[in-house]
VMD Tcl script that draws the C-alpha trace (Angstrom):
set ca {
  {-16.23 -2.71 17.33}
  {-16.92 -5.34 14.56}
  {-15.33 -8.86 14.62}
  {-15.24 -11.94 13.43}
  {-14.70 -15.42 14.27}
  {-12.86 -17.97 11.76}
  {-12.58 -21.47 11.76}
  {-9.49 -24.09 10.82}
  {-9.81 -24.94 7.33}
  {-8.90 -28.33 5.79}
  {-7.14 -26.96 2.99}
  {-7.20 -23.47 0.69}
  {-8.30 -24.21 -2.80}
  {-9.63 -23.01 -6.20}
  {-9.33 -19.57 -8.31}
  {-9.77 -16.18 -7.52}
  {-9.51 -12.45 -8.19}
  {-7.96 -10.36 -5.97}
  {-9.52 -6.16 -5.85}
  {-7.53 -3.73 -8.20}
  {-4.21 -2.38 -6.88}
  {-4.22 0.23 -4.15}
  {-1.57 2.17 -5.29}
  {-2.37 2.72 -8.88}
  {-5.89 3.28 -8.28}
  {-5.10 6.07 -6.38}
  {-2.52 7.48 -8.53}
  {-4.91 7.03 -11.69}
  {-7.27 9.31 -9.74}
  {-4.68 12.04 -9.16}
  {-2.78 12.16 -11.93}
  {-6.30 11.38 -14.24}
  {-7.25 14.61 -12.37}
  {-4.16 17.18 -12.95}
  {-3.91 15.77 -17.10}
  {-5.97 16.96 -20.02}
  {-8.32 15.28 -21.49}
  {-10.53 12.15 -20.22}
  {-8.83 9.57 -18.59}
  {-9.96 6.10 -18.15}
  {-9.52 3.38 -15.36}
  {-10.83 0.15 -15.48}
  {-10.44 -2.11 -12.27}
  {-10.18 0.47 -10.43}
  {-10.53 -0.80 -6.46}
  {-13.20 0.85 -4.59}
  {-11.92 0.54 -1.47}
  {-12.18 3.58 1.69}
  {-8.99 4.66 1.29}
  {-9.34 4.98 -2.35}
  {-12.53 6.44 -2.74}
  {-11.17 9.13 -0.63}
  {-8.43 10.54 -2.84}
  {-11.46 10.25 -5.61}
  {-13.54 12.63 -3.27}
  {-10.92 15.16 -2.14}
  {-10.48 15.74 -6.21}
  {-14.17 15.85 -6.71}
  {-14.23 18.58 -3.90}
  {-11.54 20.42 -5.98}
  {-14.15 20.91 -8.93}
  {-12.39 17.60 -10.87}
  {-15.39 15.65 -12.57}
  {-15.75 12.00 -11.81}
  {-17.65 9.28 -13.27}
  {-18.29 6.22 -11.94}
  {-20.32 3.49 -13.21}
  {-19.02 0.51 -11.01}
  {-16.75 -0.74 -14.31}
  {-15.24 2.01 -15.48}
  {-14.04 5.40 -13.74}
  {-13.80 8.26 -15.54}
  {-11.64 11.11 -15.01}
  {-12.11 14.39 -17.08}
  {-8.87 16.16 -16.60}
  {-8.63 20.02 -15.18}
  {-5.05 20.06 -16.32}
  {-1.82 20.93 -14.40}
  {-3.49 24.18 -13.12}
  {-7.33 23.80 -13.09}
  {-8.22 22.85 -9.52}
  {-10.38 24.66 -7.60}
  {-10.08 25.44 -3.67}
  {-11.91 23.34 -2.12}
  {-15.29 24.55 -0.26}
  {-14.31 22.28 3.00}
  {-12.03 20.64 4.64}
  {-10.77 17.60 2.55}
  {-10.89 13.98 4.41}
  {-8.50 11.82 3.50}
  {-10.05 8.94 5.94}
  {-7.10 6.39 7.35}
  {-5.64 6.69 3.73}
  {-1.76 7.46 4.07}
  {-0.97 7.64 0.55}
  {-3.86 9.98 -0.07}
  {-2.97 12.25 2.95}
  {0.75 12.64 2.02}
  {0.60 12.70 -1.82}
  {-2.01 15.05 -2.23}
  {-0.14 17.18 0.47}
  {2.78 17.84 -2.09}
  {0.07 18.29 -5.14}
  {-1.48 20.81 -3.12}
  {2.08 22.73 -2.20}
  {2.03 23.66 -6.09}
  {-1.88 24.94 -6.34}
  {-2.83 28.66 -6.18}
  {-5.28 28.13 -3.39}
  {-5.54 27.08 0.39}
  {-6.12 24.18 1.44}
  {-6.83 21.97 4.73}
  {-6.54 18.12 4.56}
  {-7.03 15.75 7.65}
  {-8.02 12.11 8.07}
  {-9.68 9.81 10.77}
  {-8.20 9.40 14.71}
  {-5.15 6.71 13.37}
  {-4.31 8.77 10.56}
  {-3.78 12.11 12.26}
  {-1.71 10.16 14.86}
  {0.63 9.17 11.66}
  {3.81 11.11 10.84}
  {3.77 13.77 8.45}
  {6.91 15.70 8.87}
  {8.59 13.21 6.29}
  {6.58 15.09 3.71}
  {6.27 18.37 5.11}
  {10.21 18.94 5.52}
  {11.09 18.50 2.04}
  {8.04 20.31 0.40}
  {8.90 23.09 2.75}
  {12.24 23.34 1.37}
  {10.80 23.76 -1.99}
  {8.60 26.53 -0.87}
  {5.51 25.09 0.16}
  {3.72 26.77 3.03}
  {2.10 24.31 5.57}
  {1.55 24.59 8.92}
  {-0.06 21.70 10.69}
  {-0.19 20.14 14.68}
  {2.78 19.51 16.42}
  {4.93 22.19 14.87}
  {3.12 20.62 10.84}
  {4.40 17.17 11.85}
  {0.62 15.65 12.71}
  {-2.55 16.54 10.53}
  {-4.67 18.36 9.68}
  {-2.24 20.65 7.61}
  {-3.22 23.95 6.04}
  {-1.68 23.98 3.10}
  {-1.31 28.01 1.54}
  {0.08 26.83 -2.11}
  {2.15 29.01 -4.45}
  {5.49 28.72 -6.48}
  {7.87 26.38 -5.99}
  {11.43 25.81 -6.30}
  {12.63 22.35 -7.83}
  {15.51 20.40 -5.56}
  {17.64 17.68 -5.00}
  {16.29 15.49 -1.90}
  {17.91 12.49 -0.29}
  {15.58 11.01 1.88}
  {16.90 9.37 4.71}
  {14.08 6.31 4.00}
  {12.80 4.54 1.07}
  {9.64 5.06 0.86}
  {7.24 5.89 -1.92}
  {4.63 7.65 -0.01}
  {7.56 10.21 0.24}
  {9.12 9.96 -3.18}
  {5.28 10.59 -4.95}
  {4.24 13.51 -2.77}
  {8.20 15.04 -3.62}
  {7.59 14.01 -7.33}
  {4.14 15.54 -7.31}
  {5.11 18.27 -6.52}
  {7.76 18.63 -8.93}
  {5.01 19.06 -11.28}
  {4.75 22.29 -10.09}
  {8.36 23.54 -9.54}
  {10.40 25.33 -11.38}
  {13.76 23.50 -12.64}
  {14.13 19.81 -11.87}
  {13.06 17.98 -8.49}
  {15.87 14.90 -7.67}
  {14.80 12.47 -5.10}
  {17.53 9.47 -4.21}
  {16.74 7.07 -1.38}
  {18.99 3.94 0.38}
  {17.27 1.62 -1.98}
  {14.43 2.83 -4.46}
  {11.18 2.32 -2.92}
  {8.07 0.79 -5.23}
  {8.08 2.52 -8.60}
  {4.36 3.10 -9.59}
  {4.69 6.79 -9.78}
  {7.70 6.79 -11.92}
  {5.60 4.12 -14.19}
  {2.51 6.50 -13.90}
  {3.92 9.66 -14.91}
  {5.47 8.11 -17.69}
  {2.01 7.05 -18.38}
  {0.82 9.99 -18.59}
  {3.78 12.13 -20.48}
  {5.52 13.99 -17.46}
  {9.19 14.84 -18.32}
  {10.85 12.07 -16.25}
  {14.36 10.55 -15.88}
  {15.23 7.28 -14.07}
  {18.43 6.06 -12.68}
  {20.18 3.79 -10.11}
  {18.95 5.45 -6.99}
  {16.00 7.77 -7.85}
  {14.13 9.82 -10.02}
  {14.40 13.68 -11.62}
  {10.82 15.26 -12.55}
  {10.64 18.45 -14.81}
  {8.70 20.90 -13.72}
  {5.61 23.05 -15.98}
  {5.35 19.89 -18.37}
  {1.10 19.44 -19.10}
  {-0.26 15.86 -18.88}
  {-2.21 14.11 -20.90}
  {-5.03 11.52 -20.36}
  {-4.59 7.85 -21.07}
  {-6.57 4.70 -20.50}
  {-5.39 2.74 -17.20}
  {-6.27 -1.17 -16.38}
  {-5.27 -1.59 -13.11}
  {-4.19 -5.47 -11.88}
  {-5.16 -6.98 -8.75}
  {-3.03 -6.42 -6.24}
  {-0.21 -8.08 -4.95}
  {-0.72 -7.07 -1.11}
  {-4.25 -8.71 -1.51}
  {-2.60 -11.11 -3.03}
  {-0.62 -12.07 -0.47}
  {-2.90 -13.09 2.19}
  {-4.45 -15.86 -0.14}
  {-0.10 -17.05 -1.16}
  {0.23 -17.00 2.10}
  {-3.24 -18.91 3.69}
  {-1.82 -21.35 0.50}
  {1.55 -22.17 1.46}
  {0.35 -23.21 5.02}
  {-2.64 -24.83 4.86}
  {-1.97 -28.73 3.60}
  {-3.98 -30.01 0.94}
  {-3.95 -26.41 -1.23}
  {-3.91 -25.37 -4.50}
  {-4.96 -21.64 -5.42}
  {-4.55 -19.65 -8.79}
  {-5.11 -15.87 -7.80}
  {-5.36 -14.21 -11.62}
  {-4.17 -10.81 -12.93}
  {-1.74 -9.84 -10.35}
  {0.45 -6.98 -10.76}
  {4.23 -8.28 -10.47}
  {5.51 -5.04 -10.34}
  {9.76 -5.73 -9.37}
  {9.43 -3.07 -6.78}
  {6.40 -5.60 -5.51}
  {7.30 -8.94 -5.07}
  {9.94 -8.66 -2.23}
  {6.96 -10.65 -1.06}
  {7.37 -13.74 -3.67}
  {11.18 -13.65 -3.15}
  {10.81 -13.93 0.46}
  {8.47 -16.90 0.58}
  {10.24 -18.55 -1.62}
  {13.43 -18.41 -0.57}
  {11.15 -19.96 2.71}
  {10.75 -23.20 0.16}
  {7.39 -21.52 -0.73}
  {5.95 -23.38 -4.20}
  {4.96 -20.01 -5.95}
  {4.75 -19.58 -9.85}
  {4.12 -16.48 -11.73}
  {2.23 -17.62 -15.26}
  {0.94 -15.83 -18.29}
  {3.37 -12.69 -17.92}
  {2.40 -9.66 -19.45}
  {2.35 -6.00 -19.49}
  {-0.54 -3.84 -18.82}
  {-0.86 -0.13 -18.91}
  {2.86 -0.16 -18.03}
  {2.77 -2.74 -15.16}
  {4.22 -6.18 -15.35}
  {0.99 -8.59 -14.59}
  {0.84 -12.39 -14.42}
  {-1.18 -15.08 -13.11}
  {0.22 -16.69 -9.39}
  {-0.09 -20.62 -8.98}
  {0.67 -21.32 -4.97}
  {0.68 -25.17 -3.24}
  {1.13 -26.10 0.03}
  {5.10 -26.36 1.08}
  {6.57 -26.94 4.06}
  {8.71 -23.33 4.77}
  {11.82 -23.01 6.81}
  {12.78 -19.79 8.64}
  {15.12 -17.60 6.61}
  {16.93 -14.04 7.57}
  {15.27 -11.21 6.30}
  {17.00 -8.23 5.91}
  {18.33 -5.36 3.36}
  {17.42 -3.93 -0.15}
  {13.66 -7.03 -0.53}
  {12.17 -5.49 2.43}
  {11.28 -2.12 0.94}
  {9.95 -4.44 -1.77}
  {7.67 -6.05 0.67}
  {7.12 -3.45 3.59}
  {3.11 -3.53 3.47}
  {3.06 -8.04 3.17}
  {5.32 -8.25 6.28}
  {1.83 -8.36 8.71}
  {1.29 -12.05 6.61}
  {5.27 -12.80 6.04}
  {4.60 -13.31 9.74}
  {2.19 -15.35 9.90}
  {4.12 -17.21 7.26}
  {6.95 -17.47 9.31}
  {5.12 -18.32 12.52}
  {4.33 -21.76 10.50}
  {8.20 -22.14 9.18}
  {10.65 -24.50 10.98}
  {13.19 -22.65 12.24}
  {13.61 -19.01 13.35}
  {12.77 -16.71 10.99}
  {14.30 -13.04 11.72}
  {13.14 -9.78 10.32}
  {15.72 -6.67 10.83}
  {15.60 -3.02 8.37}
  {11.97 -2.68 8.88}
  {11.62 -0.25 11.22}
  {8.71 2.00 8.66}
  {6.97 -1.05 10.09}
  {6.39 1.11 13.47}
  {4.70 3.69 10.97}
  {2.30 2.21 9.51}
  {-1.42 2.51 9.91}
  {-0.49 0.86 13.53}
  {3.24 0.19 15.02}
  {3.38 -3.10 13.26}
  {5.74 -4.75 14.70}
  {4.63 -5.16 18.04}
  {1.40 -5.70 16.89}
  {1.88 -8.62 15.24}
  {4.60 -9.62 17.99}
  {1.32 -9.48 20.45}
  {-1.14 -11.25 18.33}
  {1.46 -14.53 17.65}
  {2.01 -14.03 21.31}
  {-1.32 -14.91 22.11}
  {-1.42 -17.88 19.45}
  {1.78 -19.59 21.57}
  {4.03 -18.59 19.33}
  {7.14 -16.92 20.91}
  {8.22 -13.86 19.15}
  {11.12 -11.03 20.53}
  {10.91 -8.04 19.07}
  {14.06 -5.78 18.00}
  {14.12 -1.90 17.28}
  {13.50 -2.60 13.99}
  {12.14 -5.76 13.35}
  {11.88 -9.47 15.38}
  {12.60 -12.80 15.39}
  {9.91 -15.26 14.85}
  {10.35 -19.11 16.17}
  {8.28 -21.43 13.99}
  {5.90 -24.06 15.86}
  {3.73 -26.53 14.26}
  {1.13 -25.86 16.30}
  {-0.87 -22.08 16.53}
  {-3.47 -21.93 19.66}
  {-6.81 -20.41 18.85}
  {-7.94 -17.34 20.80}
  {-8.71 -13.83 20.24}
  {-6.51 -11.24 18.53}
  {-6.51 -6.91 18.09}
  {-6.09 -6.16 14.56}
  {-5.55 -2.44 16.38}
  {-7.36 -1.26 13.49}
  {-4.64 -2.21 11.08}
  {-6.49 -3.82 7.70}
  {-3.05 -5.83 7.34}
  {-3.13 -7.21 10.83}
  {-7.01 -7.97 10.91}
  {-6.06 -10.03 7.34}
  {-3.18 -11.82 8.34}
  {-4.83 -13.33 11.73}
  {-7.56 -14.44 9.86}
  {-5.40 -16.11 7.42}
  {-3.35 -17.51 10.77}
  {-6.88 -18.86 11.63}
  {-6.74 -21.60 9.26}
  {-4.18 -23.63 10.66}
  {-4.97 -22.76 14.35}
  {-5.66 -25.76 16.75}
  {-9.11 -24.12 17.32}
  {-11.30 -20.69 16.17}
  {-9.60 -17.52 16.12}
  {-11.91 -13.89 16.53}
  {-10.52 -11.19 15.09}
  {-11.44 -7.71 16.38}
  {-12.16 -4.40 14.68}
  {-12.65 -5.74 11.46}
  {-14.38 -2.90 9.54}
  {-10.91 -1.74 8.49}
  {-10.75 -4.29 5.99}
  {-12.69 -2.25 4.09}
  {-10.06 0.14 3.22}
  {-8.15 -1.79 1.16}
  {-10.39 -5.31 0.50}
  {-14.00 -5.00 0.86}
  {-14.41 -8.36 -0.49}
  {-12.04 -10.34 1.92}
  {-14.30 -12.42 3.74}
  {-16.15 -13.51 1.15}
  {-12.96 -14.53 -0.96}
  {-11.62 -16.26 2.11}
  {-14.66 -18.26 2.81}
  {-14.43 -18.79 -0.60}
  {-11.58 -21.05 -0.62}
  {-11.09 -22.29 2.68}
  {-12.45 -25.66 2.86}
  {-14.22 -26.98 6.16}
}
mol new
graphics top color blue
foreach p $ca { graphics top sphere $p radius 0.5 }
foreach p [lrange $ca 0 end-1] q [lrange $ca 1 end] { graphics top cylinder $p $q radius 0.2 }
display resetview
């Protein structure tokens, strides 16, 4: 079990670029795969989790290139995969496991996907229910609610889903496989979940309608290949606004962030915190909103988060937290409980680590309250395997009276291979 120790830093300064975004690179890969034609992706993150969805599509017969700048993609169109020879790995990716799940519903092969010990403890019945009502055959541990799931594909029938969460692990693996359905596939949720599938597949030329509260895909419409730049990424992102706003003395420009809307819950909520944060140079790239972040040291003040932004920032809340632990005030979290669902139950794992840094936390079914202190102790924390977790204790570590070790670190390399080395980057002794 890796780990690593981290030492206060004076202040975090400079400029940076944070790894490609997670969520496009992987849907560049699938949808890239399923168009025709070659598709190109440039900044594309190379992270474990990513690099599996590009293997599971290589073991499907889907050729791609890779020369460590550009990935490309040559397309087997909406019906050209091939069975796969083996069992396909999806590693601890969740979006990889549950989207390619409802891709696979609509092939005319079987097919078996799995991932490592935390992913097949994750829940996959929030997929599996709804692609089973459209015809999809899977059967899977625990009655097809835990991985692996054989997946026997063949026809489907489009519908109209309401899902009871907003999430867009389950919204893409519905809409993927609305590709394959006949009719139209609805899915509506409480409050609309990050939209980089709906941007994607417009991308790409899939028959797609928009509204309020979800998204209607047509089924049998053929893809076709585009070139993708992919931005850096705001969850990255957000360990370096974050290790800005509460370290004194700092000043960091993180460049060529995706700003997607259905993003920056993140950004709102610091803000709103007093957090100086300024988005500069906005653009548009490949269909994503993208700007430059400036971020200074402020002195934050605990706010209530609740509602419709935390959706919009369900993946940051691991360094909202540490954030918060630094605010004056009580900060309180509540509508986050796909925070116990994550690649670890979330919320009491950062409720523990804080705990062990003096903070006093209390936790709540679906989220906690949070009393800001001045002062963090140093110690050692369980990232319990979580990338998220490992990231935002070592980003706690800065302001800590003394060193902070982080265990099981080698998860960071799912998401942000190259956190360390950014982090030492701008933390000055």
């Amino acid at each position: 079990m890796d780990s690593i120790t981290i030492q206060p830093a004076a202040s975090a300064r400079g400029e940076i670029i944070v790894p490609g975004d997670k969520s496009i690179s992987h849907r560049s890969i699938m949808l890239g795969a399923i168009a025709n034609g070659v598709t190109t992706v440039r900044g594309f993150l190379r992270g474990e989790d990513n690099m599996s969805t590009m293997h599971a599509f290589r073991d499907m017969g889907v050729e791609i290139n890779d020369d460590g700048e550009t990935v490309r993609i040559t397309g087997r169109g909406l019906h050209g995969l091939k069975e796969p020879g083996n069992v396909l790995d999806c590693g601890n990716s969740g979006t990889t496991i549950r989207l390619i799940t409802g891709l696979l519903s609509g092939q005319s092969f079987f097919s078996v996907v799995t991932g490592d010990q935390y992913l097949r403890k994750r829940p996959m019945k929030r997929v599996v229910d709804p692609l089973t009502r459209m015809g999809a055959r899977i059967a899977g541990r625990g009655g097809g609610t835990l991985a692996p799931l054989a997946i026997s594909g063949g026809p489907l029938q489009g519908i109209d889903y309401q899902s009871p969460v907003s999430s867009a692990q389950i919204k893409s693996s519905i809409m993927l496989a609305g590709l394959y359905a006949a009719g139209e596939t609805t899915v509506t949720e409480p409050s609309l979940s990050r939209d980089h599938s709906e941007r994607m597949f417009q991308l790409f030329g899939a028959s797609l309608v928009r509204n309020a509260s979800g998204v209607t895909v047509r089924g049998g419409v053929e893809l076709a290949a585009r070139e993708v730049s992919v931005p850096g990424d705001i969850s990255s992102a957000a360990f370096f606004i974050v290790a800005a706003l509460i370290t004194p003395g700092s000043e960091l420009l993180i460049k060529n962030v995706g700003v997607n809307p259905s993003r920056t819950g993140v950004i709102d909520i610091l803000q709103a915190m007093g957090g100086d944060i300024r988005l500069l140079e906005l653009r548009d790239v490949s269909g994503e909103p993208v700007a430059d972040i400036l971020v200074r040291y402020s002195s934050l003040k605990g706010i209530a988060i609740s509602g419709t932004v935390v959706p919009r920032a369900i993946d940051e809340f691991p360094a909202i937290c540490v954030a918060a632990a630094r605010a004056e005030g009580v900060t309180t979290i509540r509508d986050a409980m796909e925070l116990r669902v994550k690649e670890t139950d979330r919320i009491t794992a950062m409720a523990d680590n804080l705990r062990k840094l003096g903070i006093t936390v209390t936790e709540t079914e679906d989220g906690m309250d949070i009393f800001g202190s001045e002062r963090l102790l140093g110690g050692t924390v369980d990232s319990s395997g979580d990338h998220r977790i490992a990231m935002s204790m070592s980003v706690a570590a800065l302001v800590a009276s003394g060193p902070i070790t982080v265990t099981d670190i080698s998860c960071v390399s799912t998401s942000f291979p190259t956190f360390f080395q950014l982090l030492g980057k701008v933390a000055a002794k």
